[in-house]
C-alpha positions as CSV (number, residue, x, y, z in Angstrom):
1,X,-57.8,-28.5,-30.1
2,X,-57.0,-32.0,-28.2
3,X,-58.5,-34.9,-29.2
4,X,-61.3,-36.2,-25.9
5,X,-60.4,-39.6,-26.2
6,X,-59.6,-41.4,-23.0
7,X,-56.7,-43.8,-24.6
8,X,-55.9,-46.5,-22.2
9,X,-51.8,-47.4,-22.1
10,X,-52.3,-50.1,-19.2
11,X,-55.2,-51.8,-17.1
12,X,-54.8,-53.6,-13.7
13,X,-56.4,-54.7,-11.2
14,X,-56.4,-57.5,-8.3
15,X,-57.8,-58.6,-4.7
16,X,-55.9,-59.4,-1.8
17,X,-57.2,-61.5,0.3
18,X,-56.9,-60.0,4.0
19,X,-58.5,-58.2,6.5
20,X,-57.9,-54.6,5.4
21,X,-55.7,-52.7,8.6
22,X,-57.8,-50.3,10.8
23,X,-54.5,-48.5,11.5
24,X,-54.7,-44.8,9.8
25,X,-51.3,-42.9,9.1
26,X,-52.7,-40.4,11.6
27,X,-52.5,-42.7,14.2
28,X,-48.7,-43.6,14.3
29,X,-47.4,-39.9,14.2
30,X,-45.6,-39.0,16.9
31,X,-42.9,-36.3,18.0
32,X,-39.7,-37.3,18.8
33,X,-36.4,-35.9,19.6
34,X,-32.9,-36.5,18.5
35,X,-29.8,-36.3,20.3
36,X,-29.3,-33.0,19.6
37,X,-32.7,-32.4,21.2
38,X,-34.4,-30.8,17.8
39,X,-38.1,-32.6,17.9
40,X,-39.2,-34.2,14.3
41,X,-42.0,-36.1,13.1
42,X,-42.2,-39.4,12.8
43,X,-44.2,-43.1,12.5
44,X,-43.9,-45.0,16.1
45,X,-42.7,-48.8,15.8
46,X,-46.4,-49.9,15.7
47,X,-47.1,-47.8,12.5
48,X,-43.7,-48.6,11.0
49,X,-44.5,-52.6,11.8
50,X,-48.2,-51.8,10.0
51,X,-47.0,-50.7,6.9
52,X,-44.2,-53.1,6.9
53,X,-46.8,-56.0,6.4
54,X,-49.0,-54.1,4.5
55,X,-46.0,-53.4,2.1
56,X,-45.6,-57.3,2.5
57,X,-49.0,-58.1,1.1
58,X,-48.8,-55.4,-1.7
59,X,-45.6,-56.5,-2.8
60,X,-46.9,-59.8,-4.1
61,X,-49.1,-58.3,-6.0
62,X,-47.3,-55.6,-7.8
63,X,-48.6,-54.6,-11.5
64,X,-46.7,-56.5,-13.7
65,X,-43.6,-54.9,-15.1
66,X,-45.5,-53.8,-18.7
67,X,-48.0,-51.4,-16.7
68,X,-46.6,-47.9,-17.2
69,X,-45.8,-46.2,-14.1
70,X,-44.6,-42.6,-15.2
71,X,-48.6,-41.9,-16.7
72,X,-51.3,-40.3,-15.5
73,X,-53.2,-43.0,-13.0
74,X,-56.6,-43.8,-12.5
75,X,-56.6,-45.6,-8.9
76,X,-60.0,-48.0,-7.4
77,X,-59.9,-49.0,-4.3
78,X,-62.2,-50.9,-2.1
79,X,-61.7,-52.4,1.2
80,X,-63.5,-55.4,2.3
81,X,-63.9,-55.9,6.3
82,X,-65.2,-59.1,8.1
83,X,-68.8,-58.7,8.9
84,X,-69.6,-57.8,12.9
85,X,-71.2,-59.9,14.3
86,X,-74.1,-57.3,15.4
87,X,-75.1,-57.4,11.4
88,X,-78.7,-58.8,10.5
89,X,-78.3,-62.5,9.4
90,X,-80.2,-61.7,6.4
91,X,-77.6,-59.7,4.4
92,X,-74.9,-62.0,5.5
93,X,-76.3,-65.0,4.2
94,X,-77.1,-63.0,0.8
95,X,-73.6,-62.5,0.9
96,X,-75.0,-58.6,0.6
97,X,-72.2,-55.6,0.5
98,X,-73.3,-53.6,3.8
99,X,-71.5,-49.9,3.8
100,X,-69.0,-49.8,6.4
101,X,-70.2,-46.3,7.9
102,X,-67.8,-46.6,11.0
103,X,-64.4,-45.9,11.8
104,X,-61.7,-45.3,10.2
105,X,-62.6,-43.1,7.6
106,X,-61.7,-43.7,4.4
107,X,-59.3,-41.0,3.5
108,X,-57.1,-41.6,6.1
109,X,-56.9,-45.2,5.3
110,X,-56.5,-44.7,1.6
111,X,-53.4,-42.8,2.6
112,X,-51.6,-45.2,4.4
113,X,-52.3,-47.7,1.7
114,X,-51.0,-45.0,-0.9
115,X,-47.8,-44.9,0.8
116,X,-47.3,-48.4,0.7
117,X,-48.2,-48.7,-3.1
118,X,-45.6,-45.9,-3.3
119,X,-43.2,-47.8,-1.5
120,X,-44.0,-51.3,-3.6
121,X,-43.3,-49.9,-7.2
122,X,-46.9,-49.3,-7.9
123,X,-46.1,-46.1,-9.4
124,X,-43.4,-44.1,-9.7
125,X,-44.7,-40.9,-7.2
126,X,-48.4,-41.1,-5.9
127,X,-48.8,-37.9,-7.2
128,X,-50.0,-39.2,-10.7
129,X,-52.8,-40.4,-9.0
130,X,-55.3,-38.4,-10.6
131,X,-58.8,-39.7,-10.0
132,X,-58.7,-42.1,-7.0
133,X,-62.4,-44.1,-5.8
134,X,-62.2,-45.8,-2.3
135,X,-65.1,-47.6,-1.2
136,X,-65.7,-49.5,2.1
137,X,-68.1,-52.4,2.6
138,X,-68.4,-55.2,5.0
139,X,-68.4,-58.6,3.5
140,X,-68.5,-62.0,3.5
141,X,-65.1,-62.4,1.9
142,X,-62.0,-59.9,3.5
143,X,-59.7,-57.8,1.5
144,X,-58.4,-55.4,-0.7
145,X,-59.4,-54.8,-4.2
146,X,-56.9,-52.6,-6.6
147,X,-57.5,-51.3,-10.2
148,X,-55.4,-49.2,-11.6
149,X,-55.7,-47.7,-15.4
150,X,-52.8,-45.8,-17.1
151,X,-53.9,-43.1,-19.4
152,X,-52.1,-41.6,-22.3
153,X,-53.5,-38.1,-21.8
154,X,-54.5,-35.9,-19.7
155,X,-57.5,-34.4,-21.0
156,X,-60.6,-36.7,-20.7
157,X,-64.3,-36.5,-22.1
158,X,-65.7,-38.5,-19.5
159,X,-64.5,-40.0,-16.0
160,X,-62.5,-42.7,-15.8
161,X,-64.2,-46.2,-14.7
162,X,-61.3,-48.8,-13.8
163,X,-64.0,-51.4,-12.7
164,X,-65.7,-52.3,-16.2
């Protein structure tokens, strides 16, 4: 029988200071055609011009080149957005985390920002994400927080906690 043990190979994690993107993956589909008049999927210029500076931002704050990337990952994320300026004044000067219960929904920004840590080196495939946590708050102080935990095994006694 396996050992249970939850043997950590690499721990990351850092914060981005930005205003996290509203813009979904979803949103930038569109059907095109070619020459040959076939139609395909594809990400307007707007998407393509989203995830270009989104891949921007990431790609200054890679993992360093130690982290193993071909491991099973454990993947935090939460997103940080500028206070509206409908909120109470009481939380805001308590610099208070207020759940961000409007749109967009988090799994379909959490994909868009996958596909960018794909495309930055994160990881080698965002398939070996295996446990993934994506919060939303609005906050004092914009942006994006990463941890990341590589992991030995695959077989775990308890759930992973990349924020300790």
């Amino acid at each position: 029988m396996p050992s249970l043990n939850n043997d950590i190979a690499g721990k990351w994690q850092t914060f981005i200071a930005c205003i996290p993107p509203r813009t979904t993956a979803q949103q930038h589909k569109r059907i095109f055609k070619n020459k040959a008049g076939r139609m395909f999927l594809g990400t307007d210029s707007n998407g393509v011009a989203v995830q270009n500076e989104l891949c921007a931002l990431l790609s200054t704050h890679r993992p360093p080149e130690s982290f193993p990337r071909n491991l099973p990952i454990a993947c935090s994320i939460r997103l940080f957005f500028p206070y509206r300026k409908t909120e109470k004044k009481t939380p805001v000067k308590l610099r208070a985390h207020i759940a961000h219960t409007v749109p967009p929904d988090a799994d379909n920004l959490v994909k868009f920002l996958l596909d960018c840590m794909t495309r930055c080196n994160f990881w080698n495939d965002d398939s070996q994400v295996f446990h993934l946590n994506v919060e939303k708050y609005f906050h004092v102080s914009p942006g994006i927080q990463i941890g990341l935990a590589a992991f030995t095994s695959n077989v775990f006694a308890a759930r992973p906690n990349v924020f300790s």
